[in-house]
ROPA-428395 format. One record per residue (C-alpha): residue in one letter; x negated, y negated, z negated; residue number from 1. Coordinates in Angstrom, 2 decimals, always signed. Layout:
REM residues N
[atom 'A', [X, Y, Z], NUM],
...
***
This chain:
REM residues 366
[atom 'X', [-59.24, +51.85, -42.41], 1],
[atom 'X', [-57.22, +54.26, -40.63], 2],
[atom 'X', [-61.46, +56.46, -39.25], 3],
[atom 'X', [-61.08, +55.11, -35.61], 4],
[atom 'X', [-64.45, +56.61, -35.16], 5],
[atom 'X', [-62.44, +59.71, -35.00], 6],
[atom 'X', [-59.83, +59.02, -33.22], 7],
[atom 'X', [-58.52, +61.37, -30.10], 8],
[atom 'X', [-58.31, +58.28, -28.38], 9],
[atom 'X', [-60.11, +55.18, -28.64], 10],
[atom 'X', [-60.69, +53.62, -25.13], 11],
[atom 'X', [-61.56, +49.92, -25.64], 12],
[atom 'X', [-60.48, +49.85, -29.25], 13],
[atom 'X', [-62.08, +47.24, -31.13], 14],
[atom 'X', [-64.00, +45.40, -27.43], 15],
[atom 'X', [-63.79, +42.05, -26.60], 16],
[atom 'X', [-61.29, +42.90, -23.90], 17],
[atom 'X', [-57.59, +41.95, -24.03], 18],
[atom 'X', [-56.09, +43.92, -26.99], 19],
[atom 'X', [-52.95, +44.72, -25.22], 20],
[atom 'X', [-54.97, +46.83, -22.82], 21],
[atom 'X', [-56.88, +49.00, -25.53], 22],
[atom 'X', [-56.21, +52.77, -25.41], 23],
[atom 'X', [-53.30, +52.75, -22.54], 24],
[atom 'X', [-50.00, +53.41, -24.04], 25],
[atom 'X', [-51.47, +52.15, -27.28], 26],
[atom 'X', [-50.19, +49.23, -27.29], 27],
[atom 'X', [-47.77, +46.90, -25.48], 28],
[atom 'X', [-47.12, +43.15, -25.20], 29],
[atom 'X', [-44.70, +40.88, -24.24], 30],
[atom 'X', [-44.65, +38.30, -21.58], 31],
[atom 'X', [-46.47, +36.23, -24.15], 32],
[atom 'X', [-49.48, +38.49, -24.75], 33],
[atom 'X', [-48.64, +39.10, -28.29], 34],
[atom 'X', [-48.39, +42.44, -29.44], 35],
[atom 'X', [-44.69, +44.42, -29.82], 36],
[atom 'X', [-45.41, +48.16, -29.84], 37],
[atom 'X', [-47.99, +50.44, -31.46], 38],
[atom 'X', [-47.92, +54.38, -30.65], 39],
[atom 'X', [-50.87, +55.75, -32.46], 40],
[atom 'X', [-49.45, +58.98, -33.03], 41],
[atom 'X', [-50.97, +62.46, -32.97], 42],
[atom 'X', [-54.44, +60.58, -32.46], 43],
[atom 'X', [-56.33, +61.97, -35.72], 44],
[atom 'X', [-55.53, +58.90, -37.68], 45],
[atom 'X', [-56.28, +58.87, -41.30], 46],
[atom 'X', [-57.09, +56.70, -44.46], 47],
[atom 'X', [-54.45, +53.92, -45.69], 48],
[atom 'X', [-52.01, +51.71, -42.79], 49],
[atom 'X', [-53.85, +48.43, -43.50], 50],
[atom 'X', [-51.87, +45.43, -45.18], 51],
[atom 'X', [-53.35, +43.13, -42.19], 52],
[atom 'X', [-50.51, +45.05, -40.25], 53],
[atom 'X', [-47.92, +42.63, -41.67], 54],
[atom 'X', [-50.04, +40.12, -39.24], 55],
[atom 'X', [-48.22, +41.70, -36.73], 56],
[atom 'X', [-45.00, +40.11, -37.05], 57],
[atom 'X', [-43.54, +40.47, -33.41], 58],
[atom 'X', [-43.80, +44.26, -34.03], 59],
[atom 'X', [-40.48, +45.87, -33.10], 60],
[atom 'X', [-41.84, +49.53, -32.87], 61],
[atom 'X', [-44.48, +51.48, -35.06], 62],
[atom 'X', [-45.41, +55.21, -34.16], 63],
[atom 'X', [-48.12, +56.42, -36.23], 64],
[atom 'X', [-47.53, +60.18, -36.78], 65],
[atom 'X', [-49.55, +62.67, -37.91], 66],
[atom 'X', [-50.94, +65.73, -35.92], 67],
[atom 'X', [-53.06, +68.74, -36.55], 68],
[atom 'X', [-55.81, +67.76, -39.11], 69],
[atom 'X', [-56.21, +64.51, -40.30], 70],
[atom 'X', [-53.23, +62.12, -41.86], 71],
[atom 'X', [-52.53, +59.33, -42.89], 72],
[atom 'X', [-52.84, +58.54, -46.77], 73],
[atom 'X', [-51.81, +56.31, -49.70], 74],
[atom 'X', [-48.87, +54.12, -49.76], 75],
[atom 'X', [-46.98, +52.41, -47.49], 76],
[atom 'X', [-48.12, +48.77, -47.66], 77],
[atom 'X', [-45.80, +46.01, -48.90], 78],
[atom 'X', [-46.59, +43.70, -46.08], 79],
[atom 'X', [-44.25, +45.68, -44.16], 80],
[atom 'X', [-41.75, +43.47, -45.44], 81],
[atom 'X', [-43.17, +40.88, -42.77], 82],
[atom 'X', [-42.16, +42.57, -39.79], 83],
[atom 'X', [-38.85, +41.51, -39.41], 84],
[atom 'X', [-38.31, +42.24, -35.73], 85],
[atom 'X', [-38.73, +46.01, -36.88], 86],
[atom 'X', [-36.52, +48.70, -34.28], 87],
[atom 'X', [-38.52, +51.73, -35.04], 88],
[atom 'X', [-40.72, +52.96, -37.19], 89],
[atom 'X', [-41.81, +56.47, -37.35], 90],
[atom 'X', [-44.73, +57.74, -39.73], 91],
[atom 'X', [-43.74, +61.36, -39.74], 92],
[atom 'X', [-46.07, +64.31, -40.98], 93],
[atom 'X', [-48.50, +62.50, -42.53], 94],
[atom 'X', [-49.83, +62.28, -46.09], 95],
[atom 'X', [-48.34, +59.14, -47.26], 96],
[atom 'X', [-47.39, +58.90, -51.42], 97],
[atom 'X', [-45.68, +56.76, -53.81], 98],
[atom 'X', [-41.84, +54.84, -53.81], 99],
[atom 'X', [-40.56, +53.65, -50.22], 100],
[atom 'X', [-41.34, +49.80, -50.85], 101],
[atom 'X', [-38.84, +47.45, -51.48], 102],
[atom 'X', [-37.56, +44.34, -49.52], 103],
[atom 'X', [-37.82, +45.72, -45.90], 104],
[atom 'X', [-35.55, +43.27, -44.56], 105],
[atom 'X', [-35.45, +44.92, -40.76], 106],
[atom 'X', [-31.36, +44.26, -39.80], 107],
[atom 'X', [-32.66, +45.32, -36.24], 108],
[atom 'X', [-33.98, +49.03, -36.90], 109],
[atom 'X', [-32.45, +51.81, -35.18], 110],
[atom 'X', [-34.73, +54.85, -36.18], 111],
[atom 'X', [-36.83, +55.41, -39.56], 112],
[atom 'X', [-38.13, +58.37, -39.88], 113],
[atom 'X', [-40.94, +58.73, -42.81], 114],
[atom 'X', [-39.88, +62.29, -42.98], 115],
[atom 'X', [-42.90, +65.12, -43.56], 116],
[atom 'X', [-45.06, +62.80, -46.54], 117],
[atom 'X', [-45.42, +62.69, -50.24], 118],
[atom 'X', [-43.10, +60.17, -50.69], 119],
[atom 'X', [-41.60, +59.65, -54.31], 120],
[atom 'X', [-38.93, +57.83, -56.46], 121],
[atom 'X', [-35.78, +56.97, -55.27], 122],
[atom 'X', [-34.31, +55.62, -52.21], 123],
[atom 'X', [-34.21, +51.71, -52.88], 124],
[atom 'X', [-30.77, +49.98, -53.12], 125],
[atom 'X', [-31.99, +47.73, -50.32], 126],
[atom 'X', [-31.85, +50.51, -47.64], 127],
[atom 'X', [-28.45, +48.25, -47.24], 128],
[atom 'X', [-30.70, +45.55, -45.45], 129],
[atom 'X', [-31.42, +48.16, -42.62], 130],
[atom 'X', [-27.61, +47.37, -41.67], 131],
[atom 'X', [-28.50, +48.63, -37.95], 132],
[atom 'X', [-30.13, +52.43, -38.28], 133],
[atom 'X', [-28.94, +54.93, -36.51], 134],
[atom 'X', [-31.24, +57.42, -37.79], 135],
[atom 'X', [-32.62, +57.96, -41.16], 136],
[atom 'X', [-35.11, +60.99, -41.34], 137],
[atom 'X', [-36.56, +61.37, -45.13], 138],
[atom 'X', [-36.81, +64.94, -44.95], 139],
[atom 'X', [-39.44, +66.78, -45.99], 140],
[atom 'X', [-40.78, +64.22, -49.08], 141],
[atom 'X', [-40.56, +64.18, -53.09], 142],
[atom 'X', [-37.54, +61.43, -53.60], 143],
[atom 'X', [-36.21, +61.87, -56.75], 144],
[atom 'X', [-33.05, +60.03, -58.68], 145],
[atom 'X', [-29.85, +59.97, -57.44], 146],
[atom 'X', [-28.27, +58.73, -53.68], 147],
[atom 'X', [-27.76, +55.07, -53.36], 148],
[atom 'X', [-24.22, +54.11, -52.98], 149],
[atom 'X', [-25.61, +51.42, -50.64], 150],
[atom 'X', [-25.97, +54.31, -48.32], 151],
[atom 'X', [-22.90, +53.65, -47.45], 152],
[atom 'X', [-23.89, +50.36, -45.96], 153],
[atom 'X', [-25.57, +52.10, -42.86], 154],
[atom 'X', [-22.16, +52.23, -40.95], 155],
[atom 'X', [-23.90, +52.47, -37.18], 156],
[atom 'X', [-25.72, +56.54, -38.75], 157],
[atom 'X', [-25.32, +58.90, -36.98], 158],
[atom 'X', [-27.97, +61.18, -38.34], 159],
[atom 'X', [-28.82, +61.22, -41.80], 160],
[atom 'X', [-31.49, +63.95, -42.73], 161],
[atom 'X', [-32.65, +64.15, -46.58], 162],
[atom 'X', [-33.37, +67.58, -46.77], 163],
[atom 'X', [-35.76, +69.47, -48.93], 164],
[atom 'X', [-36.29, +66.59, -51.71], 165],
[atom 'X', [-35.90, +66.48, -54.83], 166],
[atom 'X', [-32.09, +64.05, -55.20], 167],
[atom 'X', [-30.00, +64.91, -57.80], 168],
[atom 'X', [-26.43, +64.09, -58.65], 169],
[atom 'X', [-23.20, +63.73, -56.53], 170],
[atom 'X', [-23.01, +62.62, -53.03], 171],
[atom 'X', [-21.70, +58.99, -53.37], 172],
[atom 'X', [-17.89, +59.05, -52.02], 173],
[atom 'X', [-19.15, +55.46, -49.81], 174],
[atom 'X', [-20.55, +58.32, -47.73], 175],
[atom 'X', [-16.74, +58.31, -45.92], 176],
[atom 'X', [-17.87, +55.36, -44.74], 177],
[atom 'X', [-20.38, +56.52, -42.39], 178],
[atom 'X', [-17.63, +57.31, -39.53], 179],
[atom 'X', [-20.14, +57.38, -36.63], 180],
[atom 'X', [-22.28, +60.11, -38.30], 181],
[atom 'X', [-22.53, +63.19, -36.03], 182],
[atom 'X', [-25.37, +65.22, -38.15], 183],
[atom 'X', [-25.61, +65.13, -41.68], 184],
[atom 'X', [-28.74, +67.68, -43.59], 185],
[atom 'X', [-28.06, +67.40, -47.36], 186],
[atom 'X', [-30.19, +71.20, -48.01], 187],
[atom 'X', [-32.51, +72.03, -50.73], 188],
[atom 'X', [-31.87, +68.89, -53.40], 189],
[atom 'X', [-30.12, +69.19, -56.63], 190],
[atom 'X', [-26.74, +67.80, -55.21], 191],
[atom 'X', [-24.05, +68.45, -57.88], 192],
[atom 'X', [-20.90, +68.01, -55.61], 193],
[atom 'X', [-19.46, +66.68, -52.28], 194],
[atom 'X', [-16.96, +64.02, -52.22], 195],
[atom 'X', [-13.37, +64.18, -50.40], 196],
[atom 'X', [-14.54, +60.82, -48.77], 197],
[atom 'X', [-16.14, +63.64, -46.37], 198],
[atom 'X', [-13.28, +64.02, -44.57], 199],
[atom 'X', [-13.42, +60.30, -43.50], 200],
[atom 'X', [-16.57, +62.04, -40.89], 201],
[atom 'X', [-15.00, +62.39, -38.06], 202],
[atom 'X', [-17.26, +62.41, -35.63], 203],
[atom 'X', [-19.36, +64.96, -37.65], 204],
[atom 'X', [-20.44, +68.38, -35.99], 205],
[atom 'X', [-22.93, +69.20, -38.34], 206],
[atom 'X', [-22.82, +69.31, -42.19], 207],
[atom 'X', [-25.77, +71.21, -43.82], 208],
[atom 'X', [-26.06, +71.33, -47.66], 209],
[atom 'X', [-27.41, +74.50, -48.77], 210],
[atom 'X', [-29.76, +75.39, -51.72], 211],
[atom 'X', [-28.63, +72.56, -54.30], 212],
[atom 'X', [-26.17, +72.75, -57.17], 213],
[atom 'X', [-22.89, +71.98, -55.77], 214],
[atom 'X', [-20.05, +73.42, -58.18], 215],
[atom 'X', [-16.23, +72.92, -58.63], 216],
[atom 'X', [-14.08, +73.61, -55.86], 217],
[atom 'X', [-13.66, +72.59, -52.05], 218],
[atom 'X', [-11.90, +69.81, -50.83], 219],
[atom 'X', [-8.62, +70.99, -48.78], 220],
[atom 'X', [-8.67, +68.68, -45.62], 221],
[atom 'X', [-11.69, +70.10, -43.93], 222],
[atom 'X', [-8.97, +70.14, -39.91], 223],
[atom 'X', [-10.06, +66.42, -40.38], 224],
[atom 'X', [-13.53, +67.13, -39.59], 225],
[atom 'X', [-12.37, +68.66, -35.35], 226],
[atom 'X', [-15.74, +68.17, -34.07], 227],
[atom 'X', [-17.88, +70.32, -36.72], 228],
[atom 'X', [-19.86, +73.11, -35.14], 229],
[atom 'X', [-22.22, +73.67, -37.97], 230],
[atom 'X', [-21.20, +74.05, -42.02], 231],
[atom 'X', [-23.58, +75.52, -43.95], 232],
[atom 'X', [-23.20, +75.21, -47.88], 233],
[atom 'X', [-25.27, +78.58, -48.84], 234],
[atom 'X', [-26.77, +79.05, -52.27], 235],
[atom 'X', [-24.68, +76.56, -54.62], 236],
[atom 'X', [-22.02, +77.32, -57.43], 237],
[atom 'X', [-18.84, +76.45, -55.53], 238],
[atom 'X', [-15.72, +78.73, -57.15], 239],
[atom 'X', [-12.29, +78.79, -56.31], 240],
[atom 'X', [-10.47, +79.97, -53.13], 241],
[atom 'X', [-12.14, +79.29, -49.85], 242],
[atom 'X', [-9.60, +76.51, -48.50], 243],
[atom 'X', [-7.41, +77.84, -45.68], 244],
[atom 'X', [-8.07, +74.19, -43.96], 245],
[atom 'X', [-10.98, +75.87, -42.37], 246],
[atom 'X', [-9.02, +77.22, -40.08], 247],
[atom 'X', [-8.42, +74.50, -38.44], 248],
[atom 'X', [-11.99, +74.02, -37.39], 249],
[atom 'X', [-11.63, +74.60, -34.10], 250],
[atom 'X', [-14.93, +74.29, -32.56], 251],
[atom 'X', [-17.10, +75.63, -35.53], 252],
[atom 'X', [-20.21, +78.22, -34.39], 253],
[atom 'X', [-21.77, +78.49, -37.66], 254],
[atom 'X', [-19.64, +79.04, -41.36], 255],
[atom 'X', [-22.10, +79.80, -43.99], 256],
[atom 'X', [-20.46, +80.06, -47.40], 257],
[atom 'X', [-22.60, +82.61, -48.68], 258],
[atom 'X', [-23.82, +83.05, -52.52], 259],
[atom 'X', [-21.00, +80.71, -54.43], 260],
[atom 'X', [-18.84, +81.93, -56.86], 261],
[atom 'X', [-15.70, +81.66, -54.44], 262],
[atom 'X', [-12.92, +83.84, -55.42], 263],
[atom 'X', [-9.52, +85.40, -54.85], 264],
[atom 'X', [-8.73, +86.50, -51.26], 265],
[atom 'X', [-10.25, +85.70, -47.76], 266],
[atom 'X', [-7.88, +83.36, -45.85], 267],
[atom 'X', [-6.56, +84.51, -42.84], 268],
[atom 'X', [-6.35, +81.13, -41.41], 269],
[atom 'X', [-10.56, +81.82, -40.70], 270],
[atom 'X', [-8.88, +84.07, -37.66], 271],
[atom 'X', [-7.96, +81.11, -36.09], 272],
[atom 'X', [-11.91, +79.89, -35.52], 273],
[atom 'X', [-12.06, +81.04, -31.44], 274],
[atom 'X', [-15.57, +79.99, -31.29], 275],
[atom 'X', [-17.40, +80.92, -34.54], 276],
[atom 'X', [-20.35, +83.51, -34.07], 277],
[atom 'X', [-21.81, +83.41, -37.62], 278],
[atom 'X', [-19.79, +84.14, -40.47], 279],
[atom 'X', [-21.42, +84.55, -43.86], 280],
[atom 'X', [-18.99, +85.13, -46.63], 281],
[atom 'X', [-21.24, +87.52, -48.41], 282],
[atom 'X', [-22.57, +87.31, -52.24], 283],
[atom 'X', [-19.40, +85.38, -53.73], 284],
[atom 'X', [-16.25, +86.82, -55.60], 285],
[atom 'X', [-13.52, +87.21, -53.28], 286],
[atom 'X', [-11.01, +89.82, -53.57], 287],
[atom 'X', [-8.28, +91.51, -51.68], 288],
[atom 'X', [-8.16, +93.48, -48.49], 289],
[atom 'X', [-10.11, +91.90, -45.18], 290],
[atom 'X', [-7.33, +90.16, -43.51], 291],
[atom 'X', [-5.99, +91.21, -40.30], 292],
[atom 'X', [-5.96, +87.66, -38.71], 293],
[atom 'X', [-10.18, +88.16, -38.58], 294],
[atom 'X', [-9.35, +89.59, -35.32], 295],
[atom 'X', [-9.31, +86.26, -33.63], 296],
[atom 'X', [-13.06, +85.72, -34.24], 297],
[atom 'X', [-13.18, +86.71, -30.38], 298],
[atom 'X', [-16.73, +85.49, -30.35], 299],
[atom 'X', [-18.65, +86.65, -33.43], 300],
[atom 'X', [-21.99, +88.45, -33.12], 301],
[atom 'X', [-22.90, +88.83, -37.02], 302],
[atom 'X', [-20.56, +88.72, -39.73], 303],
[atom 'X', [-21.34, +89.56, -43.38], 304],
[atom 'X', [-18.80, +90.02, -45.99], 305],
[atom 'X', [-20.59, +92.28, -48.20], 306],
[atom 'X', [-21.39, +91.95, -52.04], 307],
[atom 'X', [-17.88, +90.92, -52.90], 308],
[atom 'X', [-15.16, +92.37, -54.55], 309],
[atom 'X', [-12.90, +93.62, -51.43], 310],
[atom 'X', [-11.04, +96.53, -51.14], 311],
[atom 'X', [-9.04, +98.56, -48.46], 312],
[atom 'X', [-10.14, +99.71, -44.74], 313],
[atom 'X', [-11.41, +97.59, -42.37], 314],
[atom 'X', [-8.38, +96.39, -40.13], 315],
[atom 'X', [-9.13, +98.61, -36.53], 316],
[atom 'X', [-7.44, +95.18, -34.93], 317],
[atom 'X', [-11.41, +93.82, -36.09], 318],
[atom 'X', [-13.03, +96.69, -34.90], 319],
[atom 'X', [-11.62, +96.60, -31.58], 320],
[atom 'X', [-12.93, +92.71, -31.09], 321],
[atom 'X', [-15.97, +93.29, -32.37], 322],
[atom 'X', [-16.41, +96.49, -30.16], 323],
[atom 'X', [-15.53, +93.87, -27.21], 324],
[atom 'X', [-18.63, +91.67, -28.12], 325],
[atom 'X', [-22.29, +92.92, -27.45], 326],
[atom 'X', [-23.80, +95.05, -30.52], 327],
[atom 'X', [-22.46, +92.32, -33.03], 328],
[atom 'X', [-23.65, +93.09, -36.58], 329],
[atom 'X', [-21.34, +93.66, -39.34], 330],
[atom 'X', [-22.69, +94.07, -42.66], 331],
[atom 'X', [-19.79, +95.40, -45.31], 332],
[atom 'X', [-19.61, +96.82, -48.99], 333],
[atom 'X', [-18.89, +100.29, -47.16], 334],
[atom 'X', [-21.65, +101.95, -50.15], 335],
[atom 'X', [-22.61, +104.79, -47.69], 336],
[atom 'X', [-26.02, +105.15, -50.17], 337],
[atom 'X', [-23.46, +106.84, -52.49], 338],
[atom 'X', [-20.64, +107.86, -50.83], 339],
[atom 'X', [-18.17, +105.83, -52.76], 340],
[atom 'X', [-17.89, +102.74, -50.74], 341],
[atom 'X', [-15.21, +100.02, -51.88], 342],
[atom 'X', [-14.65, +99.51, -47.91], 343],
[atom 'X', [-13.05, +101.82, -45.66], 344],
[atom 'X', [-15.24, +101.05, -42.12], 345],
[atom 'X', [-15.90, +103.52, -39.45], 346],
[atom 'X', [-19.77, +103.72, -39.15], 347],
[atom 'X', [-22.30, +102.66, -36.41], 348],
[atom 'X', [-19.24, +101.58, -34.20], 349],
[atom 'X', [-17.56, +98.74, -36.10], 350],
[atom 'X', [-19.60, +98.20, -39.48], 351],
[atom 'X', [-23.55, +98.18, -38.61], 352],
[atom 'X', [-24.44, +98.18, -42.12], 353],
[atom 'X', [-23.13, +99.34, -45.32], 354],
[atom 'X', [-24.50, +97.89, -48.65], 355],
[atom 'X', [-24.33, +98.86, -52.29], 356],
[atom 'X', [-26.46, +96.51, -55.56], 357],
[atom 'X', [-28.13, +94.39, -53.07], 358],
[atom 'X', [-29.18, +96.83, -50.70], 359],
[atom 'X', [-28.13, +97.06, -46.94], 360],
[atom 'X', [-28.62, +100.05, -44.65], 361],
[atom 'X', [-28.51, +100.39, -41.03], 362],
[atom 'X', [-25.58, +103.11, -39.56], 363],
[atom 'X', [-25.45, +101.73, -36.21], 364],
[atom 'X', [-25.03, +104.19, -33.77], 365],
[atom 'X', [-24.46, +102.75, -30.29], 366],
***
C-alpha cells in the first residue's frame, strides 16, 4: 500500500528471507527476532501507512519521512493506538490529512514529529497520555481550534514547535508548567495573547511567536527567562511600553519587536543587552528621544528603529559603538528623501539608512 515497486530501496523486501534482514537499516529486531524499528524514510514511499502496522506491537521507533517526489497520503491509521511500546515516531514531509487520531496511549515516546503534512482539527486532549515527549514537532500542518491545556501535561518538552498552523486563541497559562522547555516556535497561528505563566520557562533560550494576533500588553518579568537568546514576537498587535525587564536578558542575540503598536519611549534598560546583534524596534509607536544607554549594545550589527515616532539626534555615545563594530546597519527615520528627517543622524557613518512612508534608502558611505 505504501508502491514498494518504487521504492529507492527494496533489497529483499517482501522474500522469503528473514524479515529483519530486508533492506539493511530497514529494519531491526530484538534478541527475539521480532521486529522494533522501521526507518523507511526518504525511500519514495507513497499511498496510505497500512492499518496491519498496528500488528507490529513491539515497535518502539517509526521513521517514514517523505523525500523529493512521492509521499505518503491519507490519514494516519487508528491502529496506531496498538503500539504501545512507541519512542519515536517521525512522519515528517509527507502528505498525510485529516485529525491526529485519538487514544495513542505511548507513555514511552520521546520524539513526535508529524510536522510538514495536511494535518487538520485540533490537537487531541489526550496528547496528555504522551507523558514522556521531549519533542513535539507539528509544524508545518492545518490544526485548527484552540491549544489544549493538557499541553501542559508534557512536563519532560523541551522543544515544542507548532508553527505555521492555523491555532487560535490564548496560549494556555499550564504552559508555565513546561520548565524543561529550551525552544518554544509559536509563529504564524492566530494566537491572541501570551500568558505570565511564561516566565515559569526557565530554561528557555528561544521563544518565537511572530505573525499571529497577540494584543494587550507585555508581561513585566521577562529577567526570569536568563537563558533566552532568541525573542521574536514580530507582526502582532502588542501596545503599551516595551517592559524595561528586557534588560535584564542577559544573553539575548536576537530582539524582534517589530510591527506592534508599542508606545511611549524606548527603555534604556535595552543598553544593558551585551550580547544582542539584532534589534528590531521598527514599525510600532514609540516616542521620545533614542536613549543614551543604547550604547551598551557593544555587539550589534543591524539595528532598526525606524517608522516610529522618535525625535532628537542620534546620541554620538551610539555612533561611536556602532563605528567600533564591522559595517553594522542602522536603519533610522532620518527622512533624507525630503530633507526633513524627524532624526538627527550623521549619514553613511553611523545611520546606513534613512527612511520616510515606508521607504528606506541606502547613505552608507564607508
Amino acid at each position: 500500500s505504501t508502491g514498494g515497486d518504487g521504492w529507492t530501496q527494496r533489497t529483499a523486501w517482501l522474500t522469503e528471507v528473514d524479515e529483519c534482514t530486508w533492506y539493511f537499516g530497514s529494519i531491526a529486531c530484538n534478541a527475539s527476532g521480532v521486529i522494533v524499528r522501521l526507518n523507511l524514510s526518504f525511500n519514495r514511499l507513497r499511498g496510505l501507512i497500512p492499518p496491519e502496522i498496528g500488528m507490529l506491537p513491539d515497535l518502539i521507533s517509526v521513521n517514514l519521512s517523505g523525500g523529493s517526489g512521492s509521499r505518503i497520503t491519507g490519514m494516519l491509521p487508528v491502529e496506531l493506538s496498538q503500539l504501545t511500546k512507541m519512542q519515536r515516531f517521525v512522519v515528517t514531509n509527507n502528505g498525510i490529512e485529516g485529525p491526529i487520531p485519538n487514544g495513542l496511549n505511548w507513555p514511552n515516546a520521546i520524539i513526535l514529529d508529524l510536522s510538514r503534512n495536511q494535518l487538520t482539527n485540533s490537537i487531541p486532549v489526550d496528547i496528555e497520555l504522551m507523558s514522556s515527549l521531549v519533542s513535539l514537532n507539528l509544524a508545518h500542518n492545518q490544526i485548527s481550534g484552540e491549544l489544549t491545556s493538557a499541553i501542559g501535561d508534557l512536563t519532560k518538552l523541551t522543544l515544542l514547535d507548532l508553527r505555521n498552523n492555523a491555532i487560535e486563541g490564548p496560549v494556555p497559562g499550564e504552559i508555565g508548567n513546561l520548565v524543561l522547555l529550551e525552544t518554544i516556535n509559536l509563529s504564524q497561528n492566530g494566537f491572541t495573547s501570551l500568558p505570565g505563566e511564561i516566565g515559569n520557562l526557565v530554561n528557555l533560550n528561544s521563544l518565537k511567536a511572530q505573525e499571529n494576533d497577540l494584543s494587550g500588553l507585555l508581561f513585566d518579568q521577562w529577567f526570569l527567562l536568563d537563558q533566552l537568546e532568541t525573542l521574536d514576537l514580530h507582526d502582532n498587535d502588542l501596545e503599551g511600553p516595551i517592559p524595561g525587564s528586557l534588560g535584564g536578558l542577559e544573553k539575548i542575540q536576537i530582539l524582534d519587536l517589530s510591527s506592534n503598536m508599542f508606545s511611549e519611549n524606548i527603555p534604556p534598560e535595552l543598553g544593558n543587552l551585551g550580547s544582542l546583534i539584532h534589534l528590531f524596534l521598527y514599525s510600532n509607536k514609540l516616542t521620545g528621544v533614542i536613549p543614551v544607554a543604547l550604547d551598551g549594545l557593544a555587539k550589534v550589527s543591524f539595528l532598526r528603529l525606524d517608522d516610529n515616532n522618535l525625535q532628537g539626534a542620534v546620541p554620538l555615545e551610539l555612533c561611536d559603538t556602532l563605528g567600533e563594530n564591522q559595517v553594522p546597519l542602522f536603519y533610522s527615520d532620518c527622512d533624507l528623501l525630503s530633507g526633513v528627517g524627524k532624526i538627527q543622524c550623521p549619514l553613511g557613518t553611523c545611520c546606513t539608512h534613512c527612511c520616510s512612508g515606508g521607504e528606506c534608502k541606502c547613505v552608507f558611505t564607508g
